[in-house]
N, C-alpha and C positions, 0 to 999 in steps of 0.2 A: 431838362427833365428826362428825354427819352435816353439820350445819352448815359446818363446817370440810370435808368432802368438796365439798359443792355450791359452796363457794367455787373452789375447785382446777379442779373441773369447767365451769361458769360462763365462764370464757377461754377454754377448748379450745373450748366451743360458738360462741363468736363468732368466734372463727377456723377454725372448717370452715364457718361461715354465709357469713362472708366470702368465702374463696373459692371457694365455691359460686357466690354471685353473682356476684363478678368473673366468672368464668369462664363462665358463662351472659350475661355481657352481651355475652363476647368473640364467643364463638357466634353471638352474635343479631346482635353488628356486623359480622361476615365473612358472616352466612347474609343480612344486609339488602345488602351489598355487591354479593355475588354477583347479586343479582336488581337490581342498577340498569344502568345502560345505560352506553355508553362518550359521552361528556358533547364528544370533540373528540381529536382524531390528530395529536402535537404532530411531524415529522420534525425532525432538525436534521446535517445534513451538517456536519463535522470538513473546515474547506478544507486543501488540500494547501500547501507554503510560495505565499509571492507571492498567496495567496488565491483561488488557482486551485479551477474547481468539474469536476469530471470528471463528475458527478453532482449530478441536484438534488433537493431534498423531493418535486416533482411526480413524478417520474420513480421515486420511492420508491415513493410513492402509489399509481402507473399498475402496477406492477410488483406490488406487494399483491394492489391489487383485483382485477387479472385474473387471478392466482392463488390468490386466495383463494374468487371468486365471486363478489364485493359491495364493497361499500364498507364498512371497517367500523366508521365514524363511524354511532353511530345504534344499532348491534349492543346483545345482551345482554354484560353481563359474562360470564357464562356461557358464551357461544359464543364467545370469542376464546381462542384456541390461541396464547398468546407463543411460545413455541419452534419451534412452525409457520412465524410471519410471520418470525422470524428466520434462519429455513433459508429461504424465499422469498425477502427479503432479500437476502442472502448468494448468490444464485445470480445477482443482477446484476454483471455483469463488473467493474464498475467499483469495487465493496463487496471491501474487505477485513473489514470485520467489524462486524455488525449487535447493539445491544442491546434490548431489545424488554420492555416491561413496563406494568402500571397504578396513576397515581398516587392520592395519596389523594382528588383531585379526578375521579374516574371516565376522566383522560385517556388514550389508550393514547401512552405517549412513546416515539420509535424516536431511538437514538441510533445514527449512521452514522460509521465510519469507512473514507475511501477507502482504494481501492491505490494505492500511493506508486511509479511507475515512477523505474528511475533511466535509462534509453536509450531513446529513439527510433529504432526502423529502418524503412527503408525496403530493401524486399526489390528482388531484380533484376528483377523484375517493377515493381514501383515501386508493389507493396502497402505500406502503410507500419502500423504497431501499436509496442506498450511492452512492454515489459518491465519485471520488477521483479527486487528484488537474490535472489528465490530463483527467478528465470524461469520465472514466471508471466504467460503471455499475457493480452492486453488488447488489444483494438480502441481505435483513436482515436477520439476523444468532440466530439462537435457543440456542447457547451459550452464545453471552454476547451483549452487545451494548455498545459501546464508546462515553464517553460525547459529546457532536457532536453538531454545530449550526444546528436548523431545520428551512426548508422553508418549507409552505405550501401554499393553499388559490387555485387560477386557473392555476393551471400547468397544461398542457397535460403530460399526461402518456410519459415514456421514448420511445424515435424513435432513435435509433443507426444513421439513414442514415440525420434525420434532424440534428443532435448534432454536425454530420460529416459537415454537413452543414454551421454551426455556427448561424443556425437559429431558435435554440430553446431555450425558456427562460430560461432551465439550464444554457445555456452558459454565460447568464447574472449573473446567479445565483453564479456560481463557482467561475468569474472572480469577484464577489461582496466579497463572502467568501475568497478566497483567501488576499487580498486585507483589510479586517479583520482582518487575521491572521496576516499581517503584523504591525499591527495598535494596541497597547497595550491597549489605552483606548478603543478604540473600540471591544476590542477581551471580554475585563472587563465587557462591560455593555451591548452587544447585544445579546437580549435572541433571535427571531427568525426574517427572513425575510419571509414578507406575499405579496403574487402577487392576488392582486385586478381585479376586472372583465374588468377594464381597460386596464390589464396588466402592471398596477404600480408596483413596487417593493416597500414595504415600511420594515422601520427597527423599529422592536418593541425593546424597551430596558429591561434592567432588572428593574431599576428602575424610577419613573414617570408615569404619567399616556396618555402622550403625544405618538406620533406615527410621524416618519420620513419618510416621503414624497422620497424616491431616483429618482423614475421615472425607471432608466435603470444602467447601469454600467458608464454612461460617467463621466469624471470630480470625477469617485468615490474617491480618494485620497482627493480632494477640499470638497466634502462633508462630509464625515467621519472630517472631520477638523471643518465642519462646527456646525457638530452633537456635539463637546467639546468645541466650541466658544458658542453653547445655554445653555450648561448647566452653563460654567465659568459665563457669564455676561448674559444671561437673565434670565433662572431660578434662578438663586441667588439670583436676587432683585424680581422678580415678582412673583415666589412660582413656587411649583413643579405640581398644578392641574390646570391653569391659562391656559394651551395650550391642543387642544385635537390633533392638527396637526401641523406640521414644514414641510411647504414644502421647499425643498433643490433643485426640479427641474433646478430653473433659476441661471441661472448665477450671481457669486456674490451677488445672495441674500438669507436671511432665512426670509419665509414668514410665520407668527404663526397668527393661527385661532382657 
């Protein structure tokens, strides 16, 4: 019987020895980790379409070190704070969202992804910044600029707390661009929207010499329709210089003057 007990016994001991020692190695290989150094700081920026850079690794870098203190190629494992450098990060205008970690090669890899503007303005001052589809401001960038619909004409200059609001003609604007973007012929043929001292919105196309009357964002899906219903059948037979405006304001109608 005892013989037979120390046999039973016998496997249970090599498997609590076992993971005894795994477990101690694991220890000793995160407790050897911790105390090595960061070996190199891999950045790598996500380009925008067209390979546009609004931001680049040095500028990741520049933005780090000055807020972090150092440089921190060269640092303990120890003293790097990922979630730290990824709120630094992320406080660059151009970062919509920063990943921040260490490989098993001691590197610290920051993975960048931009803000993706979908307009271009130029305010009546003739400040010009982006926006993005949830109007989020942004400065224009010394690196590159993305093909972009631009609005201009009487914009007030950007107000955070009006936009918040929903009462600034941006908001007209973005909800107009977006709305574009969904729209093929319209994304094809609309070179910019211009806000008149009225505070009309109108849509300049690419081609013609005519000018679309929007007014505001309401019924924009009806008018955008309406904007490929004047080129199909009434520029086709009456010429493409014959109208200097297409008001789309009124309902169900396209008024040409």
């Amino acid at each position: 019987m005892k013989i037979k007990l120390f046999k039973k016994i016998k496997p249970a001991y090599y498997w609590v020895s076992g993971i005894f020692i795994c477990t101690a190695i694991l220890f000793s290989s995160i407790s050897s980790r911790k105390s090595g150094i960061i070996q190199n700081v891999k950045v790598v920026v996500k380009p925008l379409s067209e390979g546009v850079f609004l931001v680049t690794e040095k500028d990741i870098l520049n933005t780090i070190e000055s807020k972090y203190g150092s440089s921190v190629d060269g640092l303990g494992i120890r003293e790097i704070d990922v979630q730290k450098i990824e709120i630094i990060a992320e406080k660059n205008p151009f970062v919509k969202d920063a990943e921040v970690y260490i490989d098993a090669r001691n590197r610290l890899c920051i993975n960048i992804q931009q803000n993706n503007p979908i307009l271009r303005i130029f305010d009546k001052f003739g400040n010009t910044f982006y926006i993005d589809k949830d109007l989020k401001y942004f400065p224009s960038s010394r690196h590159g600029s993305p093909r972009l619909l631009i609005a201009n004409g009487n914009i007030e200059p950007f107000d955070s707390a009006t936009v918040a609001s929903g009462k600034h003609i941006i908001n007209k604007l973005v909800t107009i661009t977006k709305e574009i973007q969904d729209n093929q012929f319209a994304l094809s043929n609309t070179e910019q929207l211009y806000v008149d001292q009225d505070h009309d919105i109108i849509l300049v196309p690419k081609i013609g010499s005519q000018k679309f009357i929007l007014g505001d964002e309401s019924r924009i899906e009806e008018k955008l329709e309406y904007v490929r219903i004047y080129y199909k059948n009434i520029a086709s037979t009456e010429g493409w210089k014959k109208h200097s405006y297409v008001n789309l304001k009124f309902d169900g109608q396209i008024v040409c003057n």
